[in-house]
C-alpha positions as CSV (number, residue, x, y, z in Angstrom):
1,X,-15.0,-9.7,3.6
2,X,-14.2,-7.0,1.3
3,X,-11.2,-8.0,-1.3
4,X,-8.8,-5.2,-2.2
5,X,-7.4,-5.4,-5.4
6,X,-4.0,-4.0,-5.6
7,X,-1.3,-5.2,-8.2
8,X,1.7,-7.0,-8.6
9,X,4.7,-7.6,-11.1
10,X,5.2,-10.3,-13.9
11,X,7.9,-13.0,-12.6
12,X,8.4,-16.9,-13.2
13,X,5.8,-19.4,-13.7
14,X,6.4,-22.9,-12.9
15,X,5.0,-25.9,-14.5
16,X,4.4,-29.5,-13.9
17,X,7.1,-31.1,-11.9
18,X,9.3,-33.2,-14.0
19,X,7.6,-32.4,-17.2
20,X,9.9,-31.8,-19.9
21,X,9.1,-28.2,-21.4
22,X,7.2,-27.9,-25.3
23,X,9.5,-26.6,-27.8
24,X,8.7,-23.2,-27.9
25,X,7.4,-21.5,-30.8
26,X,9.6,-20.1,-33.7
27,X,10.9,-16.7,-32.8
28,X,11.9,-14.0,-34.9
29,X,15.8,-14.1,-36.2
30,X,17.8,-13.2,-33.2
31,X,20.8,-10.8,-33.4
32,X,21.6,-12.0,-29.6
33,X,25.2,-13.9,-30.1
34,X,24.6,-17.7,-29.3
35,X,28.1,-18.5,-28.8
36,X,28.5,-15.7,-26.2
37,X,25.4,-17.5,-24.5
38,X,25.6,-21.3,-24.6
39,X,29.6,-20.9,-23.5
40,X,29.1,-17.7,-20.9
41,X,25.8,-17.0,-20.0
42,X,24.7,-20.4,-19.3
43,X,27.2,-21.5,-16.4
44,X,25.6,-18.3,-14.8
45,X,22.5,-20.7,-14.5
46,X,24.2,-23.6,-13.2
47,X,26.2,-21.5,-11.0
48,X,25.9,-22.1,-6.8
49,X,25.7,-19.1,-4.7
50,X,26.3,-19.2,-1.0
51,X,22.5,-19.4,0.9
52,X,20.8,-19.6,-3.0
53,X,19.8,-22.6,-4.6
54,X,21.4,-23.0,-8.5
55,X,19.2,-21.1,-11.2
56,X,18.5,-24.3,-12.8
57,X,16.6,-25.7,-9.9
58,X,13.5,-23.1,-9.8
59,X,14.1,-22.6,-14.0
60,X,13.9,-26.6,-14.9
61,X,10.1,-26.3,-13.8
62,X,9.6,-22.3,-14.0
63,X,9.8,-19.7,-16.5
64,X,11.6,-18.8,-18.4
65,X,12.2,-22.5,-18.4
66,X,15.9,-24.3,-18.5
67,X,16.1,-27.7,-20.1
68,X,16.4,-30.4,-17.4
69,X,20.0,-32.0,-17.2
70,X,20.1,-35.9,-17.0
71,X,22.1,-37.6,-14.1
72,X,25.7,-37.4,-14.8
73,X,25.2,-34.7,-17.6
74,X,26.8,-31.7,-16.6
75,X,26.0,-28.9,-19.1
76,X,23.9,-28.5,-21.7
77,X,24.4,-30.3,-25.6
78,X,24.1,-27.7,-28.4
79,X,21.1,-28.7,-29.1
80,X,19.5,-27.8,-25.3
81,X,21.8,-25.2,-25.8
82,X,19.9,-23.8,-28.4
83,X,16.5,-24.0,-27.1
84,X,17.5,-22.4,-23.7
85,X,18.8,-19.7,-26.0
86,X,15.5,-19.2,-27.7
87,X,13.8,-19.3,-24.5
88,X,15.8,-16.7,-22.4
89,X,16.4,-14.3,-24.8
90,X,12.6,-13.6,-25.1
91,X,13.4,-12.4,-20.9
92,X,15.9,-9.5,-22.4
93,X,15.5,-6.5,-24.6
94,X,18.5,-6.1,-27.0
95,X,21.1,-3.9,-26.1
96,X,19.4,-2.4,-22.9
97,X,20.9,-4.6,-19.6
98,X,18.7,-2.1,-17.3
99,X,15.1,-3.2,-19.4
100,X,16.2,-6.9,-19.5
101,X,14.6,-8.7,-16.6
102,X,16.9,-11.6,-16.9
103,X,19.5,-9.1,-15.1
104,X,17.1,-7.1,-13.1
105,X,15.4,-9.8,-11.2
106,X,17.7,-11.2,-9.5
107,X,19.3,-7.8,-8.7
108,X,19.5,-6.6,-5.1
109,X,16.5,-3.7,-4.6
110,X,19.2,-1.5,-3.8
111,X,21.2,-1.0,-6.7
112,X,18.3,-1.0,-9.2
113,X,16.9,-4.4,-9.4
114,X,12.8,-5.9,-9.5
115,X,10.4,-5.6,-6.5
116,X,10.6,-9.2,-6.7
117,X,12.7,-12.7,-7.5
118,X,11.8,-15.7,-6.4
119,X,15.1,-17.2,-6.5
120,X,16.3,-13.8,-3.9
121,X,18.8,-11.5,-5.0
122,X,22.0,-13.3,-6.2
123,X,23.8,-9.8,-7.0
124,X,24.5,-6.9,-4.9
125,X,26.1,-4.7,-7.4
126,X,25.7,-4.5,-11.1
127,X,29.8,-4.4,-10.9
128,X,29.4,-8.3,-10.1
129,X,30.9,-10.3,-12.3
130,X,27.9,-12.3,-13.6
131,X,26.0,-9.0,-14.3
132,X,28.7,-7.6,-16.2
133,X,28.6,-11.1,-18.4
134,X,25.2,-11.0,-18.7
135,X,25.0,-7.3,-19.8
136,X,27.9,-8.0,-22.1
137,X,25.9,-10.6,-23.7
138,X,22.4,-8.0,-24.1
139,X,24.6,-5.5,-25.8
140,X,25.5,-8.2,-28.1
141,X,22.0,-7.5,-29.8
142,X,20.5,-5.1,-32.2
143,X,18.4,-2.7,-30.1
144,X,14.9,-2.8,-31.7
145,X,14.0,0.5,-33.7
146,X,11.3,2.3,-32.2
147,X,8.2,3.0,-33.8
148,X,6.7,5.7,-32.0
149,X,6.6,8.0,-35.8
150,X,3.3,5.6,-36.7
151,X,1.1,6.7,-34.1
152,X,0.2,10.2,-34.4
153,X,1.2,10.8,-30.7
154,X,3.9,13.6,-30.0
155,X,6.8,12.4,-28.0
156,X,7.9,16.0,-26.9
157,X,4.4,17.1,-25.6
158,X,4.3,13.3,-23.9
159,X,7.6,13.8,-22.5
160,X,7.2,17.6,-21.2
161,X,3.4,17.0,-20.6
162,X,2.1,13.8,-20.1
163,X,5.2,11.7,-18.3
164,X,5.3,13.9,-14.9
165,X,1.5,12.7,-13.8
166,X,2.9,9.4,-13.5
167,X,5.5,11.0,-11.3
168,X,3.3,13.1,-9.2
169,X,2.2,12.2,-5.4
170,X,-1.3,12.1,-4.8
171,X,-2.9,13.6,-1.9
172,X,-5.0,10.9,0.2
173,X,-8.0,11.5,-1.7
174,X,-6.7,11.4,-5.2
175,X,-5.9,7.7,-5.1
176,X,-3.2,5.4,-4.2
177,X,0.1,7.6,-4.9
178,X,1.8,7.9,-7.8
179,X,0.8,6.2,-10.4
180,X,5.0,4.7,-11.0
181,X,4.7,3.3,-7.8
182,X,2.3,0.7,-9.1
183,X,3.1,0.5,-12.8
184,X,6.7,0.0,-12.4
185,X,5.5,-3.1,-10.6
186,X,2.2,-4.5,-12.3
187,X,1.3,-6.9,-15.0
188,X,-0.5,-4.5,-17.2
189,X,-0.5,-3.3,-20.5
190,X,1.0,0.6,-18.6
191,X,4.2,-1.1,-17.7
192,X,6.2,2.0,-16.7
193,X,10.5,1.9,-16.6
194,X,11.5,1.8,-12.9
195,X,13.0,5.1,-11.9
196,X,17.3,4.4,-11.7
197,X,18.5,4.8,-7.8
198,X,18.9,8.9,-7.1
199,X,16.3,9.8,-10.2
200,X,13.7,12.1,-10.0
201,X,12.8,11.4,-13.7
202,X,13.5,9.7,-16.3
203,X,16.4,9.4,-19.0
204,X,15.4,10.3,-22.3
205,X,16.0,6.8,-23.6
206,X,13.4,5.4,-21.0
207,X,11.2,7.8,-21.8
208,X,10.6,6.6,-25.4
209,X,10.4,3.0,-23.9
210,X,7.8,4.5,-21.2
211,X,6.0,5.9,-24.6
212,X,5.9,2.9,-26.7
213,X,3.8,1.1,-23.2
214,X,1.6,3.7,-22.8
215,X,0.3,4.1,-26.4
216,X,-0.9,0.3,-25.6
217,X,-3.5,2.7,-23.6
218,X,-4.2,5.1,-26.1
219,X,-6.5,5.5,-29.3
220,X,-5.2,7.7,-31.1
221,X,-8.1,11.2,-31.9
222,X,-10.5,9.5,-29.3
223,X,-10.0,10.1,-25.6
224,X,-13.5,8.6,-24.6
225,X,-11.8,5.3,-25.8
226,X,-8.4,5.4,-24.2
227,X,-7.8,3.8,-21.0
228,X,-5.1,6.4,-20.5
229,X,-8.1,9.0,-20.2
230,X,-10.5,7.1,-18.9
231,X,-9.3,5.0,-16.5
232,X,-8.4,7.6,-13.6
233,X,-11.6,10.1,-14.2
234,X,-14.4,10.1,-11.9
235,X,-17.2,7.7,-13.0
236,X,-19.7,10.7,-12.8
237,X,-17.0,13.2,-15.2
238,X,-17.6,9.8,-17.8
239,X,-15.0,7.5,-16.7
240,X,-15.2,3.8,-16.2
241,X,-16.1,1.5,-13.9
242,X,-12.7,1.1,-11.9
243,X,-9.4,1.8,-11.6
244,X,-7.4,-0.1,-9.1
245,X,-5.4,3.2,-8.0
246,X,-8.3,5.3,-7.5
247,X,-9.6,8.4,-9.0
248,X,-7.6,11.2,-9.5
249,X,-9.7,13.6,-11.4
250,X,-13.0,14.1,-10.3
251,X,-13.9,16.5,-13.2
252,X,-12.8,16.9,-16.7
253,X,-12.2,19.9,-16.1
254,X,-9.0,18.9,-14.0
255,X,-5.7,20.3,-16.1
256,X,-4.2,16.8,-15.7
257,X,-7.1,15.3,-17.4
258,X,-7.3,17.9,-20.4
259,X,-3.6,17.6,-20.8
260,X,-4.2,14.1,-21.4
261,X,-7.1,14.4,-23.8
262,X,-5.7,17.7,-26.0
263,X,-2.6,14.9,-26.5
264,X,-4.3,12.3,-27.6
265,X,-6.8,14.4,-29.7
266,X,-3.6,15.3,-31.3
267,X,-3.2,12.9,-32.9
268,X,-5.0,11.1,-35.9
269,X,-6.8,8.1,-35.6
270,X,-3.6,5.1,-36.3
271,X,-5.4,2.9,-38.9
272,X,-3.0,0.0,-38.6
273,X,-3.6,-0.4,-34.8
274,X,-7.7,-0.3,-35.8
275,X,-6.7,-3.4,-38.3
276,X,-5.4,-5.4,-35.6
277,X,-8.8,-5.2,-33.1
278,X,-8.6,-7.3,-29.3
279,X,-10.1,-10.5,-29.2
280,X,-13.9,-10.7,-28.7
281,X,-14.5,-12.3,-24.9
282,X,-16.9,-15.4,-25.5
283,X,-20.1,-14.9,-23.1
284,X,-20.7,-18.9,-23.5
285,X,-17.2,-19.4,-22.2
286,X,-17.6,-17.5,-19.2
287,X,-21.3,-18.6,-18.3
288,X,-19.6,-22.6,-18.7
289,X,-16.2,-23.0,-18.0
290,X,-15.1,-19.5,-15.5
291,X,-18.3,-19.0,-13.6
292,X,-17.6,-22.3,-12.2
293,X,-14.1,-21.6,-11.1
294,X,-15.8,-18.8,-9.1
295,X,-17.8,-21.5,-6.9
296,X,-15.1,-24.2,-6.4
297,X,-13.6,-25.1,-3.1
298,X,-9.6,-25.4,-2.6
299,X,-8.1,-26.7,0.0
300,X,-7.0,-24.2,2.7
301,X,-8.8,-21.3,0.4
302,X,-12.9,-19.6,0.6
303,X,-14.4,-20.3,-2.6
304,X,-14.3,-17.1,-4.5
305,X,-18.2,-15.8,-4.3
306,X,-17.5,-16.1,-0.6
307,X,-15.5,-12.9,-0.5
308,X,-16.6,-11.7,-4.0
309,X,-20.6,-11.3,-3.4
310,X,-19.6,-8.4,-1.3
311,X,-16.1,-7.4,-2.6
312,X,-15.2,-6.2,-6.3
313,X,-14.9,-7.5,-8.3
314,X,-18.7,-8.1,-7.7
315,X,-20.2,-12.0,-8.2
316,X,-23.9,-12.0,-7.8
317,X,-24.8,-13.8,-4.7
318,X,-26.9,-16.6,-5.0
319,X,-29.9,-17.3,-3.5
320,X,-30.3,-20.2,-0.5
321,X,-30.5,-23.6,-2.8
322,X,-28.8,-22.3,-6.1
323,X,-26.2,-23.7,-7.5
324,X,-25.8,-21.7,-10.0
325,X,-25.8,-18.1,-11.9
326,X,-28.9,-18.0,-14.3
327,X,-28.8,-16.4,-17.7
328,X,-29.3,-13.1,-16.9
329,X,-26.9,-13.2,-14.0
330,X,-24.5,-14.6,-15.3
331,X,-24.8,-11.9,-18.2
332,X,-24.5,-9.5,-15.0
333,X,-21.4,-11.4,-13.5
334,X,-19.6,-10.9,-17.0
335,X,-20.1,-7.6,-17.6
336,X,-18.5,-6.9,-14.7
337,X,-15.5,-9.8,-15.0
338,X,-14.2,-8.7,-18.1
339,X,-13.0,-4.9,-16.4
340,X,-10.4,-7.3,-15.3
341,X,-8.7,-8.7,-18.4
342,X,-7.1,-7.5,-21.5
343,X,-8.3,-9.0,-24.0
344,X,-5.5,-11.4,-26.0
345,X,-2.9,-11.0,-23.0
346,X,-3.8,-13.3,-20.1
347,X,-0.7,-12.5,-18.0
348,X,-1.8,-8.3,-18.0
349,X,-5.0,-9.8,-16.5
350,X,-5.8,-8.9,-13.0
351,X,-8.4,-11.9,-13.2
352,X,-5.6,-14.2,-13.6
353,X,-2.6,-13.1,-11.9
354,X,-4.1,-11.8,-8.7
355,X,-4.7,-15.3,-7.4
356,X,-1.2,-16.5,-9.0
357,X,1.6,-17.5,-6.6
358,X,4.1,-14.5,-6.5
359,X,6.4,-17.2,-6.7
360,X,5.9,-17.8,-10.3
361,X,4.6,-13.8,-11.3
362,X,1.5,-13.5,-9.6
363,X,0.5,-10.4,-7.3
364,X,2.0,-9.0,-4.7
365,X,-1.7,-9.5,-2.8
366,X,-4.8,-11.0,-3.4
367,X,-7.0,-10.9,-0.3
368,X,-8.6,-14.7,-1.1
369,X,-4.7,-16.2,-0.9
370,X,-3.1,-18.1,-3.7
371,X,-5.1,-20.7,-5.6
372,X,-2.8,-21.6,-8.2
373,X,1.1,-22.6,-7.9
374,X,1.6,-22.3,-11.6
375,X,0.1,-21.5,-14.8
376,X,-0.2,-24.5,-15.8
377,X,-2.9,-25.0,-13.5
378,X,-6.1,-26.5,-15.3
379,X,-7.8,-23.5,-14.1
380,X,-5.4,-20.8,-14.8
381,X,-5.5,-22.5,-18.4
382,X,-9.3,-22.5,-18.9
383,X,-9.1,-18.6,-17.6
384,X,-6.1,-17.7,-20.2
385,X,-8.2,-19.9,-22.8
386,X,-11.3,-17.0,-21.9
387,X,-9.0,-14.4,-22.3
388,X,-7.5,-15.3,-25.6
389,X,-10.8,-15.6,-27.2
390,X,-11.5,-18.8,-27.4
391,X,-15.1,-20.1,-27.6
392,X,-17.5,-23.4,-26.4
393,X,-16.7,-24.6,-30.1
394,X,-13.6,-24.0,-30.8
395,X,-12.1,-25.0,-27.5
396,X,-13.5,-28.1,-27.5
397,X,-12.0,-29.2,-31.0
């Protein structure tokens, strides 16, 4: 059976049943009002909405995850208070209700809201009364200054130039239509701003966020290296191994294509983004703790060589009596593997969130079903652990 690998958007992830959550890591100074939020934003979450269940019971075991309330306790303490605050404001983007998730996920499809909530839609305008508090609350933050001067890239020849490709529609043999249709949805580095109801383009504020994304897929002076570049040109013209919306340029001489690179050669090599080089993938790792992921059986599901020694991803098959992958195929299976992750950023990993339950921010479709409920999953952990960079030695510590 051949798998298709299509894409999906980044949602919730639950974790284990009952399990109180860690204390999260210490963010960087907040200029989000706390007050506005422990005394307005979180009734919101305890709230009960005809034919929805209450926020808190999908967010006491999902993510962003809400501290659990103890029989008899009906709101949160200032100190619960405090760490639901540092875990939800990392769901909003200062100043911006339209880019915060937190108030576009649970917004009905129709007036602007996420291709997906698992909790449904609990608004159906973003004149309701909870999305005005909400937004009230965003706009209580400092938005973030941008930092598109440091790379080199021009924002006017991005905007005028670059920006409509993602807009335009494909004809059946240039891929999978346009390339917003997928990465306003998708876990991926090229997370695009969804288009607002009526538009035809963007605003020129979404536009610089659209610009800050995609030079995630740029190096700066060196087309050959940028994904941007790359990632849609023919395999034959010199691009790579797969893009999961097809190819659209099938030379480099297509004017699309040398738009793209007479941008990015542009600009000057950026040599802060150099200093700060993606985490080295750990061949050991792979070979011992993901190739055998790959070969176990889940209840209800086809191990994952059954559909992958003939769909693509591509496992080796293995011959009647082995086990296993040898050396040298297993060097084959990861050379192929790693087209799937981002190195350092598990959750823009097709590897990992194509077999993820929607529910908690997987895929909208992975042919082999759903093998993991949450991310918390021993496997989805060990996978994440690859992706970071972690090795045989230094995982085992």
């Amino acid at each position: 059976m051949r798998v298709l690998l299509m894409v999906f958007s980044v949602c919730a992830a639950a974790a284990v049943a009952g399990a109180q959550p860690p204390a999260p890591p210490a963010p960087a100074a907040s200029t989000l009002d706390f007050e506005f939020f422990r005394t307005r934003v979180q009734p919101i979450f305890l709230a009960k909405r005809p034919g929805h269940a209450r926020c808190i019971t999908c967010h006491r075991t999902g993510t962003p995850r809400l501290i659990e309330l103890k029989d008899g306790q009906t709101m949160w303490d200032e100190a619960q208070s405090r760490r639901n605050f540092e875990v939800w404001q990392r769901v909003v983007v200062p100043g911006d209700p339209e880019a915060s998730r937190l108030l576009m996920h649970p917004l009905a499809k129709s007036a602007g809201g996420d291709v997906f909530h698992g909790g449904g839609r609990h608004w159906d305008s973003k004149a309701d009364p909870e999305w005005q508090t909400l937004a009230a609350w965003v706009r209580t933050g400092t938005p973030a200054a941008t930092t598109t001067q440091g790379s080199g890239l021009d924002f006017d020849v991005y905007r005028s130039r670059i920006e409509p490709i993602f807009l335009k529609e494909r004809a059946p043999n240039e891929g999978a239509g346009m390339c917003i249709g997928c990465h306003a949805r998708i876990a991926t580095r090229l997370r695009l701003q969804p288009l607002s109801p009526g538009a035809t383009t963007w605003t020129e504020a979404q536009s610089r966020q659209n610009f800050e994304v995609v030079q995630r897929v740029v190096v700066p002076g060196d087309p050959a290296a940028s994904p941007l570049a790359i990632h849609p040109l023919a395999t034959a013209a010199g691009g790579d191994a797969q893009h999961t919306g097809g190819k659209f340029w099938t030379s480099a001489d297509h004017p699309e294509y040398q738009a793209v690179v007479t941008w990015i050669r542009s600009a000057a090599a950026n040599p802060a983004a150099a200093a700060r080089p993606a985490p080295t993938l750990d061949f050991a790792f792979f070979r011992e703790r993901v190739q055998p992921i790959f070969l176990a059986k889940r209840p209800g599901h086809a191990r994952c060589i059954t559909c992958h020694r003939t769909g693509t991803p591509r496992l080796i098959e293995l011959p009647a009596g082995q086990a296993t992958w040898d050396e040298a195929q297993s060097r084959q299976n990861f050379e192929v593997w790693r087209r799937v992750v981002v190195p350092g950023d598990p959750e823009a990993s097709r590897l990992l969130m194509h077999p993820l339950a929607k529910s908690v921010g997987g895929d909208v479709f992975h042919g082999g079903g759903r093998h993991w409920d949450s991310k918390s999953d021993p496997e989805w952990q060990t996978l994440a652990a690859w992706v970071r960079g972690e090795t045989i030695t230094r995982s085992s510590r």
